[in-house]
C-alpha positions in Angstrom: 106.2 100.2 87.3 105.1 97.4 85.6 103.4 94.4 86.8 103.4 90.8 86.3 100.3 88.9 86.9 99.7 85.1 87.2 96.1 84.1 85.8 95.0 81.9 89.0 93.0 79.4 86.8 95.5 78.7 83.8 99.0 79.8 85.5 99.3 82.0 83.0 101.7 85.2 82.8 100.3 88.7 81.7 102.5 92.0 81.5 100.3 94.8 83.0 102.4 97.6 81.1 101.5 100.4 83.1 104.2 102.6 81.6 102.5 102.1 78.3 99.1 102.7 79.4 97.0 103.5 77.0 92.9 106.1 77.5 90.2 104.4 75.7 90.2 107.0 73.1 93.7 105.8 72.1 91.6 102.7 71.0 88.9 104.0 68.9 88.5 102.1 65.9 84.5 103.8 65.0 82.1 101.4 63.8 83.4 99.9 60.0 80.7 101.1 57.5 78.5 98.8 55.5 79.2 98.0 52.4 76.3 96.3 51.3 72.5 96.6 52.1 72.1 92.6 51.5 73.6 89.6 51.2 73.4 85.8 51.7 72.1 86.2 55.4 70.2 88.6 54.6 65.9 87.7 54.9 64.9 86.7 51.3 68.1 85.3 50.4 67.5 81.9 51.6 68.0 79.8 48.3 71.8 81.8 48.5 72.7 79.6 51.7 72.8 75.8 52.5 68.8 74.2 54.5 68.9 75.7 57.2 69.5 73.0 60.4 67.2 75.3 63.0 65.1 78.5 62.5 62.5 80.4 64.8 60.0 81.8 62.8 57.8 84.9 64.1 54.6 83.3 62.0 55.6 79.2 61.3 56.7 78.7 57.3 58.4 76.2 56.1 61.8 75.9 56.3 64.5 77.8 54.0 61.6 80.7 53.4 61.5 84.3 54.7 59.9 85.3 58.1 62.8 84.3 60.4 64.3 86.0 63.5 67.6 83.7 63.9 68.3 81.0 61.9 71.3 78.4 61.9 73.0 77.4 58.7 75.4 74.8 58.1 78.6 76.7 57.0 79.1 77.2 53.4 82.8 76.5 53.3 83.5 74.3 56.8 86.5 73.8 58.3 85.3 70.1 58.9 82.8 68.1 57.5 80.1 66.1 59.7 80.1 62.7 56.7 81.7 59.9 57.5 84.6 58.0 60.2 87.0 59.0 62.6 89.8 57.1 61.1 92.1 57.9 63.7 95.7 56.7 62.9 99.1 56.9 63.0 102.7 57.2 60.7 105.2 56.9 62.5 105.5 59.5 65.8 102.8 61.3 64.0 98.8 61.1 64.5 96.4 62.1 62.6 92.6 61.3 61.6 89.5 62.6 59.6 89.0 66.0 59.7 85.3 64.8 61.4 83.3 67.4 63.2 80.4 70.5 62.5 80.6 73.8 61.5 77.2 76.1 61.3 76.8 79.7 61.2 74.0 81.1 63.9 72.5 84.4 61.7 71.9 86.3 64.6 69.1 88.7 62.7 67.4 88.7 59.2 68.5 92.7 58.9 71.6 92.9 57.3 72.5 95.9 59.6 71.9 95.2 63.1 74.8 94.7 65.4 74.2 91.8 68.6 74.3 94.8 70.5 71.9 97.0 68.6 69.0 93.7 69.5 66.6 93.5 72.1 66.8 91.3 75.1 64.4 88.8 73.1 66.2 89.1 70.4 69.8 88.0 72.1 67.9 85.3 74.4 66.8 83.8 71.1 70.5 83.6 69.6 71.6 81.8 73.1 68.7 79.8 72.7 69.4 78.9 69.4 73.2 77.7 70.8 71.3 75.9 73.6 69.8 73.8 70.7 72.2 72.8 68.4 74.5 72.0 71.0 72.0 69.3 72.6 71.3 68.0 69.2 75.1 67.7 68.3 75.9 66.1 71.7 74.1 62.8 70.6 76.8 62.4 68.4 79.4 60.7 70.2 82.1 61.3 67.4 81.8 65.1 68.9 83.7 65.6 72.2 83.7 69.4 72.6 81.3 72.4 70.9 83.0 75.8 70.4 80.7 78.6 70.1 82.4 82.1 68.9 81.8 85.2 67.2 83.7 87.3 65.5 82.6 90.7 65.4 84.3 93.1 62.6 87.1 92.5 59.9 89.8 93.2 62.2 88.7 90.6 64.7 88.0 88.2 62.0 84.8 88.2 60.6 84.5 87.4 56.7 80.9 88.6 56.5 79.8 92.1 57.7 76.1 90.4 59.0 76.2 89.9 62.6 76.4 86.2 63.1 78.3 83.6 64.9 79.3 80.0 64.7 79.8 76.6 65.8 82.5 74.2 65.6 82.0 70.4 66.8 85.3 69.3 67.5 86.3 65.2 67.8 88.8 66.0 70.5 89.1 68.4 73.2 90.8 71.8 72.2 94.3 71.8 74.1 93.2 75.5 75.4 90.1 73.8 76.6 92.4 71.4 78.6 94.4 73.4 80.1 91.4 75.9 82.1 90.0 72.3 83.0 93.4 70.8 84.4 93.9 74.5 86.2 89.9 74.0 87.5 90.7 70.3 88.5 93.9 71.2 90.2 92.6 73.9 92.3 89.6 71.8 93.2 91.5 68.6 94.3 93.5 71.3 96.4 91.5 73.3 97.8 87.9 71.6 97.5 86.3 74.3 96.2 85.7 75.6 92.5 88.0 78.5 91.3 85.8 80.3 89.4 83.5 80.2 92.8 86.2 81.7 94.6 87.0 84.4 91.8 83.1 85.4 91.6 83.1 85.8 95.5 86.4 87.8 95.3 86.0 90.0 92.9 82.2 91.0 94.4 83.9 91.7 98.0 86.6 93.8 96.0 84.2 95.6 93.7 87.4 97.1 91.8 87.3 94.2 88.3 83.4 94.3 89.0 82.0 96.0 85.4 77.8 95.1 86.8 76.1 92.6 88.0 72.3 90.8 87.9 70.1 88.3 89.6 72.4 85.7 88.0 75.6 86.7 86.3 78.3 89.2 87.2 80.6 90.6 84.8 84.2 91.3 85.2 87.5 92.6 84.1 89.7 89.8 85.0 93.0 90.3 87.2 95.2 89.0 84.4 93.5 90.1 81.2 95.7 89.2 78.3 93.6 92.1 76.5 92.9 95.4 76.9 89.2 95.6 78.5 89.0 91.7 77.8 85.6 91.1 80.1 84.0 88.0 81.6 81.0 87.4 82.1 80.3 84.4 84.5 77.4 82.6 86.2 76.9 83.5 90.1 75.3 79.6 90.2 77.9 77.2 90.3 77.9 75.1 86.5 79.8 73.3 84.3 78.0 73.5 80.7 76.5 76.2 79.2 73.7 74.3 77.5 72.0 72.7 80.8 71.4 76.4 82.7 67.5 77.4 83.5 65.3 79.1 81.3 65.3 82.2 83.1 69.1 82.2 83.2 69.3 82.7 79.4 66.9 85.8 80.2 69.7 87.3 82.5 72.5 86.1 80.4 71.0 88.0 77.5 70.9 91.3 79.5 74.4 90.7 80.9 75.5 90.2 77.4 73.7 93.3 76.0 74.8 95.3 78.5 78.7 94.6 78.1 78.4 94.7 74.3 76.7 98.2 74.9 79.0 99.7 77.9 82.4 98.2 75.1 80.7 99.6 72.3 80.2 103.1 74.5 83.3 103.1 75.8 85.5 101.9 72.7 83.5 103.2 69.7 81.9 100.4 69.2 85.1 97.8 68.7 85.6 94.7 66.9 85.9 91.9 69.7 85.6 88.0 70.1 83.6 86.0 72.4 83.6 82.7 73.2 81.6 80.4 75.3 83.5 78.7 77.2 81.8 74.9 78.5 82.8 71.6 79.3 83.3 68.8 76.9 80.8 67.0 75.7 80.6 63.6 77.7 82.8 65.3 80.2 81.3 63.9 83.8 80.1 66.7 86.1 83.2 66.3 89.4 82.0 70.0 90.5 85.3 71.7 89.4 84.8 73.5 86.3 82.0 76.3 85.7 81.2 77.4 82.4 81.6 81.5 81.3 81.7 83.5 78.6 84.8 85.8 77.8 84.6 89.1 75.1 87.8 90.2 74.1 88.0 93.8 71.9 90.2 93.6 69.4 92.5 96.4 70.2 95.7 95.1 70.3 98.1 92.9 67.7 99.9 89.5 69.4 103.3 89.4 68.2 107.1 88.0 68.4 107.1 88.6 72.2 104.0 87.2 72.7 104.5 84.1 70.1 107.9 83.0 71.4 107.1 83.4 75.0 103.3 83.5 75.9 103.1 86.3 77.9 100.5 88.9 76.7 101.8 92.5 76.8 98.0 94.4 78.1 98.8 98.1 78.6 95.8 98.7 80.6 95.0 97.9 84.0 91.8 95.7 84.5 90.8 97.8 87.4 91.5 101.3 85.0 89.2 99.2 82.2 86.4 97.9 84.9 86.2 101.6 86.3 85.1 103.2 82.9 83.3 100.4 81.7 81.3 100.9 84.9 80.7 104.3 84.5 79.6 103.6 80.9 76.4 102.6 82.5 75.9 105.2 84.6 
């Protein structure tokens, strides 16, 4: 029988088409061959790429030169541009403005073949340090009220360029999905005086059957309402609401919990395409103690269509408790 399940932080409706259900195998994609051995992201190809904004270097050097281990690139063809005003108007019923904001490309490796999940725990604490960074530097422009940091891993989930990178868009307003997780925070919070995502980390530990793994300070989990199949979270056991203003030594455990669900997907899946995103509060947001920042990966294993468009339910023929179990035992 199938199932209908409410998303207790959004309100949103997911389809858990158990008559459809799907094996992992019936997912396998196989990892997409390279085409090339180099390219603009590649170390030596600087000059191909605009100056670079931040780079750690294993030796010093100066900037825009080989020698790199993740460096951050303004984006080559943006989707907005960071010169000049606002403008906000209006004509009519319509509003519109400048289309104000940042977009920068984090190269997550100089070696044109390593996958995120191919790196070593340095080497993926560097890339979230390297997020940390820009977004402090971008908050101090207060034309900026939200910072989207994504990746897009493979053709099929998006991804132009075959080197493993990701990006980051500064946004002048605040994203209307972005809105609607913090009205469904705030709501829950002036009801019930606790944080949601507080209560779902507390839950799903007691219930063990979403749990995926768990360290000192993040668990990971297959959400009750995934709109995805195997769609994972991976959320913060400490109560936060940015991403950028964690510890030190919680990067270090975010970049294992990271690893470790990239490698248990890629196991399990055949090493998929997916999406994650970082999901944080808005910029000059004040802290009220209801939202708490997370990150959510999201295989791309499924197509939205008409059903999904003209309604917004998500059709997901696997059970998050059926996708936790073998992503689990992945890392047995």
């Amino acid at each position: 029988m199938p199932e209908l399940r409410k998303d207790p932080i959004m309100g949103r409706w997911v389809i858990i088409s158990t008559e459809r259900a799907r094996r992992p195998s019936d997912f396998s994609h196989g990892r997409e061959g390279r085409k090339k051995t180099e390219c603009a992201f590649c170390s030596g190809h600087e000059n191909e790429t605009p100056p670079e904004v931040l780079a750690y270097r294993l030796n010093g050097g100066p900037p825009d030169s080989p020698n790199w281990g993740v460096r951050v690139v303004p984006n080559k063809f943006p989707a907005l541009r960071i010169e000049g005003d606002l403008g906000r108007r209006g004509e009519g019923i319509f509003d519109l403005m400048n289309g104000i904001g940042a977009h920068e490309v984090i190269i997550e490796s100089p070696a044109h073949g390593a996958d995120l999940a191919e790196l070593n725990e340095r080497q993926v604490e560097d890339v979230l340090w390297a997020y940390h960074d820009r977004i402090h530097d971008l908050k101090r422009d207060r034309r900026f009220r939200y910072i989207l940091i994504f990746k897009n891993h493979g053709a099929e989930a998006g991804a132009s360029l075959e080197h493993s990178h990701s990006q980051l868009i500064a946004l002048p307003i605040v994203p209307l999905n972005v809105a609607e997780e913090l009205n469904g925070a705030r709501d829950y919070f002036r009801h019930k005086e606790r944080c949601v995502f507080c209560d779902l980390i507390r839950q799903e530990r007691e219930d063990q059957v979403r749990l995926v793994a768990e360290n000192e300070e993040f668990i990971t989990i297959c959400p009750f309402a995934p709109r995805f199949p195997f769609e994972t979270w991976i959320l913060p056991k400490v109560h936060g609401e940015a991403f950028e203003l964690v510890t030190k030594h919680a990067y270090h455990n975010l970049a294992r919990a990271l690893r470790d669900t990239l490698q248990r997907l890629n196991k399990v899946l055949d090493s998929p395409p997916y999406n994650y995103i970082i999901h944080s509060s808005p910029t000059h947001e004040p802290e009220d103690g209801y939202y708490h920042w997370h990150m959510e990966v999201m295989p791309k294993l499924t197509k939205v269509a008409g059903f999904e468009w003209g309604t917004g339910f998500y059709i997901n023929p696997v059970p998050p408790e059926d996708a936790a179990q073998h992503l689990r035992e992945a890392g047995c």
